[in-house]
N, C-alpha and C positions, 0 to 999 in steps of 0.2 A: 285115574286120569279122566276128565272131563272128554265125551263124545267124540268134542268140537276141536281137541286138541289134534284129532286126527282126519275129521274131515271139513275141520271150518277155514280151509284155506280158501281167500279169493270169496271168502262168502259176502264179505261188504258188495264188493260188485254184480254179483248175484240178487241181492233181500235189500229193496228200498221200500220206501215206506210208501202206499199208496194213498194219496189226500181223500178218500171217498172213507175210505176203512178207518183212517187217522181221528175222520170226524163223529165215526160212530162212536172209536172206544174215546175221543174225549166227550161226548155228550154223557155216555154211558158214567163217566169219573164224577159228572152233578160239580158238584160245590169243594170237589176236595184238592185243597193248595198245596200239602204237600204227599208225595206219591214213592213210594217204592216199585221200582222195574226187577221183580225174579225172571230170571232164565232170560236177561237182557239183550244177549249178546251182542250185535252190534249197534244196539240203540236205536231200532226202528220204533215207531208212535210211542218214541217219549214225547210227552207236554213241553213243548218252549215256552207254554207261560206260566208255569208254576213250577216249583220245588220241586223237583226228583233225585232219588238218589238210585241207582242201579244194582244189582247183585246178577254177576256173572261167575263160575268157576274156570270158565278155560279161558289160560289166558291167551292163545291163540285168539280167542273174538277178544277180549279187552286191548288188544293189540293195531283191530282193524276200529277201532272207535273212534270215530272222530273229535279233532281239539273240541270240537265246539261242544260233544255230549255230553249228558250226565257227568258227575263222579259215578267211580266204580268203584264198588268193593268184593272182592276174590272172595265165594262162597258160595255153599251148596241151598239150594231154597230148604232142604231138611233142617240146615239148621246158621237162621236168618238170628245174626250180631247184634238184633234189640230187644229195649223191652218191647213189651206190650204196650199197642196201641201208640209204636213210635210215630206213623203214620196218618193220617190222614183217610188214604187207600190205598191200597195196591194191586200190582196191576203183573199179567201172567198173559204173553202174547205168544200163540203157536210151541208151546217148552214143555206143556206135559208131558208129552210121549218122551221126555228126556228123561226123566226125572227118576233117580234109582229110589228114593223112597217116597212115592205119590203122596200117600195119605196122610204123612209127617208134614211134605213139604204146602197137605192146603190147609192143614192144620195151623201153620207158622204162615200161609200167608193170609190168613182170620185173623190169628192173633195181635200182628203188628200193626192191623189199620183197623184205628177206631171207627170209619164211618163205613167203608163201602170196598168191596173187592172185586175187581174186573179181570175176567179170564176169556181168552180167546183161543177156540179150541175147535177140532174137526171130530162128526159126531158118526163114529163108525159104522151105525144103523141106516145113516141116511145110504140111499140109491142113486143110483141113474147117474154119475160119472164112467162115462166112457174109456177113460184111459185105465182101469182099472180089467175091461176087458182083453187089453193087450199086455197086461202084468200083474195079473191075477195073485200074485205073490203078496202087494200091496195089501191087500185087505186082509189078509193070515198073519203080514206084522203089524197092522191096525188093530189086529185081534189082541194081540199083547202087547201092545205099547199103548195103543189109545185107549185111555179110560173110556167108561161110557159117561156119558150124561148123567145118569142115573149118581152113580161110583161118586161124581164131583160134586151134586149137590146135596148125598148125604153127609159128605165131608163140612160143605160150607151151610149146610142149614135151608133157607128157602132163600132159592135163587128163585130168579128171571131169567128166561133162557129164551133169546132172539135170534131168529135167522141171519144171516150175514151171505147174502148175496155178492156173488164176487164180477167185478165188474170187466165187459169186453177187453179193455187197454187196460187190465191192473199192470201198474208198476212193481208191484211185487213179486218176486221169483217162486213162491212158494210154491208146493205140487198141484194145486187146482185151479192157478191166475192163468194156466194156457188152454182152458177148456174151450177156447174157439177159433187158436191158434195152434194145430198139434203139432206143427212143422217145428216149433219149438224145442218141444220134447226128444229131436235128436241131434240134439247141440249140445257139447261135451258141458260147455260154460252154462248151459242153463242146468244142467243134471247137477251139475257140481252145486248149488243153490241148490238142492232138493234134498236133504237126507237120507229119504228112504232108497233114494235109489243105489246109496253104497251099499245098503242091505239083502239087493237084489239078488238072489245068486246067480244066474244066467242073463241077463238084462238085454242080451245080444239078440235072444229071439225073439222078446216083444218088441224089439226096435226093428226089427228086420222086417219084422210083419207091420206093424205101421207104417214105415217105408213104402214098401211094397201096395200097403193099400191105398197112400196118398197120391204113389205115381198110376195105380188102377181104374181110381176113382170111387174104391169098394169105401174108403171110409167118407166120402162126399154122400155118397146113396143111402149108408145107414145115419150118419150123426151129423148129416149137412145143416139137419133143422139148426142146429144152436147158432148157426150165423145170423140169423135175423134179432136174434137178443140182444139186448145191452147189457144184460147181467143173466146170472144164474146161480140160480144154489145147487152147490157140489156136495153140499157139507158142513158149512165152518158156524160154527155156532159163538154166541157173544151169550157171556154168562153174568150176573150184576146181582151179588148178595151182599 
């Protein structure tokens, strides 16, 4: 059973697409018109102006998809329903840490796009996100879920590997769009958009404590600086082989 079948309830209203992020991975796509979407789910920075075809497994997310998206086809990115080089490009947003067989699934997503492969992915090495201090858990199952850097571009050959600064107001739910907004982070509806935090085992004490130190002031004193940013890199790295 697909992750998402158990916690991608309500995730469309949680994970929209942000226009800043949208325009790097379509710059990063270059020239190619038609596009496969692995680990889809509900259709964030698919291309509206070219050819995509989607690959989700749970159908829980193929269910929150909207009329207007992609086609979808039910399948695991280990093992993608084309030939070779059905594609164009394709394209891998925030889904590796899904992925039960990695190395399979960047293998199959090479194979199917003859020009160019775009992955969007958070790079465990990186530092200095704060909320990781109040849920230190985080980075233990970063430890094994997220590939490294290294891991995905032996798979895919010689990548380009670009920062991906995540901007003050991202529209996006993911775990590092509230890095200047914590008050967020204890809102039942924005957690339920975040995965890792169903894997939390006690998740009650880092909230308690971030609470606690937003009505103290303690977390304004240590991590107040990121307020004057309009962006910051947490992490997210944009991959292009």
């Amino acid at each position: 059973m697909a992750r998402y079948d158990t916690i991608g309830q309500g995730y469309a209203q949680a994970r929209r697409s942000d226009p800043r992020l949208a325009a790097r991975i379509l710059a990063a796509l270059g020239d190619c018109r038609s596009v496969v979407n692995v680990g889809a789910g509900t259709g964030s920075y698919e291309p509206v102006d070219r050819s995509v075809l989607a690959v989700e497994p749970s159908p829980v997310m193929i269910r929150q998809r909207a009329p207007s998206a992609a086609p979808v086809v039910q399948a695991a990115a280990s093992h993608l329903p084309f030939r070779d080089a059905a594609f164009d490009g394709s394209l891998a947003i925030l889904t590796l840490h899904h992925w039960t067989d990695l190395d399979r699934g960047l293998q199959e997503l090479s194979r199917a796009a003859r020009k160019r492969t775009v992955i969007l992915t958070y790079d465990n090495d990186a530092e200095g996100f704060w909320l990781t201090e109040y849920f230190p858990q985080i980075r233990a199952l970063d430890a094994v879920s997220m590939p490294s850097i290294e891991r995905i571009r032996k798979q895919l050959g010689r990548a380009e590997v670009f920062d991906v600064p995540v901007p003050v107001d991202c529209t996006d739910g993911f775990l590092g769009a509230y890095w200047c907004r914590p008050e967020a982070y204890l809102r039942p509806e924005v957690r339920a958009g975040i995965s890792v935090f169903a894997s939390l085992d006690e998740p009650e004490a880092g909230l308690a404590r971030l609470r606690d130190d937003l009505a103290s002031g303690a977390w304004e004193q240590q991590y107040g600086w990121v307020r004057g940013r309009s962006e910051l890199d947490v992490g997210y790295r944009l991959l292009v082989a």
